[in-house]
N, C-alpha and C positions, 0 to 999 in steps of 0.2 A: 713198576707196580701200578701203572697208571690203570686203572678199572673201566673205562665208559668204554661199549659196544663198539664205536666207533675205530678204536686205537684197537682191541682183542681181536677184532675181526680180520686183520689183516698178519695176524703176529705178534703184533707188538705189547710194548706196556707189561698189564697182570701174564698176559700169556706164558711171559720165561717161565713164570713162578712153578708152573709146570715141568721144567727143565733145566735143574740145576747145572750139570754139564752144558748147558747152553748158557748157560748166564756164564760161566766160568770163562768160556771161549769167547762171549762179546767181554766181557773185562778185562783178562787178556793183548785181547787185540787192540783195547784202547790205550793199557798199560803199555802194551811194547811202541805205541804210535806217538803217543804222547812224550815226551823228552823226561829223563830221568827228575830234574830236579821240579818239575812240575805237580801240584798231586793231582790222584782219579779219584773220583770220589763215588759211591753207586747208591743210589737208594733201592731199596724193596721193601715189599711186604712177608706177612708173616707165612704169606703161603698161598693156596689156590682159591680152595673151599672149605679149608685145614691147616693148621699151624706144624701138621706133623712133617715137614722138611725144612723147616727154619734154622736149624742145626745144620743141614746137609745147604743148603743156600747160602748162608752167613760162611761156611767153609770155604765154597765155590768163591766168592767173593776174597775173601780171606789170599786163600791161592794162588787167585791169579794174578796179586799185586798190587792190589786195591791200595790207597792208603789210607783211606776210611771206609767206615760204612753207617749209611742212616739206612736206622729201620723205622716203618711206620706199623705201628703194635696194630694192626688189622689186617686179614686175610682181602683177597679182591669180594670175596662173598658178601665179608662185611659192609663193605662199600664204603660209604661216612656214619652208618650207625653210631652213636655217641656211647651206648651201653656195649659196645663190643671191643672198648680198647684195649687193650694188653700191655701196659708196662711192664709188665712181672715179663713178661716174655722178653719184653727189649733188654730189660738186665740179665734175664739168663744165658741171653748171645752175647752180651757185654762182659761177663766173665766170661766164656767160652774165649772168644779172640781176642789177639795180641795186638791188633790194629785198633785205633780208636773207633765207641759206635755212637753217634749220636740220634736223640731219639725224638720222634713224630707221629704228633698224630692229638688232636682235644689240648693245643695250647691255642688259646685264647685269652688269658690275661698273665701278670706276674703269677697271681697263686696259682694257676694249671703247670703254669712251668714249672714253678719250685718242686707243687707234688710229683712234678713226674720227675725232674733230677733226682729227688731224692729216693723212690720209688723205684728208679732205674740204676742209681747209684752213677749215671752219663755225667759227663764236668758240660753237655751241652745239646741244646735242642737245636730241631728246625722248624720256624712256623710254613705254614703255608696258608689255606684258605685263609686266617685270621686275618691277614696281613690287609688282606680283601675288606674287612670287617672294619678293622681300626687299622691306618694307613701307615703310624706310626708305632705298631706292636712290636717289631725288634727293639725298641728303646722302652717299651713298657716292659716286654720282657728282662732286660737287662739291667736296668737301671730302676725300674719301680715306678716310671714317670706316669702322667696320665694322659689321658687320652688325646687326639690333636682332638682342638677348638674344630666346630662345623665350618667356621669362617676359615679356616687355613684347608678343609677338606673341598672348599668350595674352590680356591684357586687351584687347588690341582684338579678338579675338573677341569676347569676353565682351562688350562693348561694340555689336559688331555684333549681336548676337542680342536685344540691348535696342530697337533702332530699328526692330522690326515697326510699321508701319504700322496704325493704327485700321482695318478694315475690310480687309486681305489677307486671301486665304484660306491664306497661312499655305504654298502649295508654290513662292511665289518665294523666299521665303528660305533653305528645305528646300535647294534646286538651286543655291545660288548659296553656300551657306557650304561645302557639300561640292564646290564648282567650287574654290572660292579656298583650299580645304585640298588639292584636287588640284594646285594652284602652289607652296603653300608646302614640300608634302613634298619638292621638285627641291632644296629648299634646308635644311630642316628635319627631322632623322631623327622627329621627335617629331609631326609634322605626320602622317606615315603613320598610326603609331598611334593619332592620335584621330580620322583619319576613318576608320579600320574599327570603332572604336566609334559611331560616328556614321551609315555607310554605309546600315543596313536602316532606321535611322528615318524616319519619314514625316513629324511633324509638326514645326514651330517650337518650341516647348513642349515636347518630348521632347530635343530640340538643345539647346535652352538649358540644359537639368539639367544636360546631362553636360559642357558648355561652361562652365558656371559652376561645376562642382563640380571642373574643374580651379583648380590655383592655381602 
């Protein structure tokens, strides 16, 4: 169900959603690859640019041996729009199949999750972006806790900026710590301000000073 231009362009991702007989045959083939007492687990979306094969998708999945299935209550069309979730759709494939479905899609704190268990009638979600947002969201989900402290979000920076890779060139990291400080400021007033210090840097090694000389 993965939507960005990038992943569709080549096949992959939203594109199955297109072809349900295709998703059937890649689950399948992961089902028979995969050792019995192991599970498959598939995510998709609701559908292309329309919800109208969600039924026949969820089947496909179903089928070929899956032994769950997370759906995330938006079409690729939808993209992340917040006004276009569909829980009501995750529980009507939730009744449909006999496999467990768990549901995705606008969990962001305990109360988005409860409403959409309940809403979906799922015993269980998946976060994803959030997770981006607030580091510790499976335990706010689960448990009701709050959010982790800035000072505990700081050492896992600090932590991420240590796991360069032997032999990067040093601008995946660049792009990818100032992506995940662009998540955390939705939730972190403090998160703003170090990535506009951070912002014009170019290298890893320039990040890490000013990420480490936080405390």
């Amino acid at each position: 169900g993965c939507p960005p231009k990038l992943v569709n362009g080549s096949g992959g991702g939203a594109t199955l959603l297109k072809d349900p007989e295709l998703i059937y045959r890649g689950a399948k083939a992961m089902r028979e690859a995969v050792p019995s007492h192991l599970p498959v687990t598939v995510k998709v979306r609701l559908g292309w640019d329309s919800d109208d094969k969600q039924f026949e998708i969820a089947d496909a999945v179903q089928q070929a041996g899956a032994t769950e299935l997370v759906v995330h209550g938006r079409t690729k069309e939808d993209g992340y729009k917040a006004e276009r979730i569909n829980w009501q759709a995750i529980g009507e494939i939730r009744k449909r199949l006999t496999i467990p479905v768990i549901a995705n899609g606008e969990i962001w704190d305990y109360e988005s999750a409860q409403a959409c268990l309940k809403e979906t009638g799922c015993i269980a979600v998946m976060i994803g972006r959030g997770a981006l947002n607030v580091p510790n969201l499976s335990r706010v989900v689960k448990y009701n806790e709050p959010r982790m402290p800035w000072a505990d979000v700081v050492k896992l920076l600090q932590k991420y900026t240590r796991l360069e890779k032997q032999g990067d060139t040093g601008l995946y990291h660049v792009a990818r710590i100032k992506q995940w400080l662009s998540y955390l400021r939705k939730e972190y007033d403090d998160a703003l301000g170090l990535l506009q210090e951070i912002r014009t840097l170019q290298t890893s090694a320039d990040i890490a000073r000013v990420i480490q000389s936080k405390s």
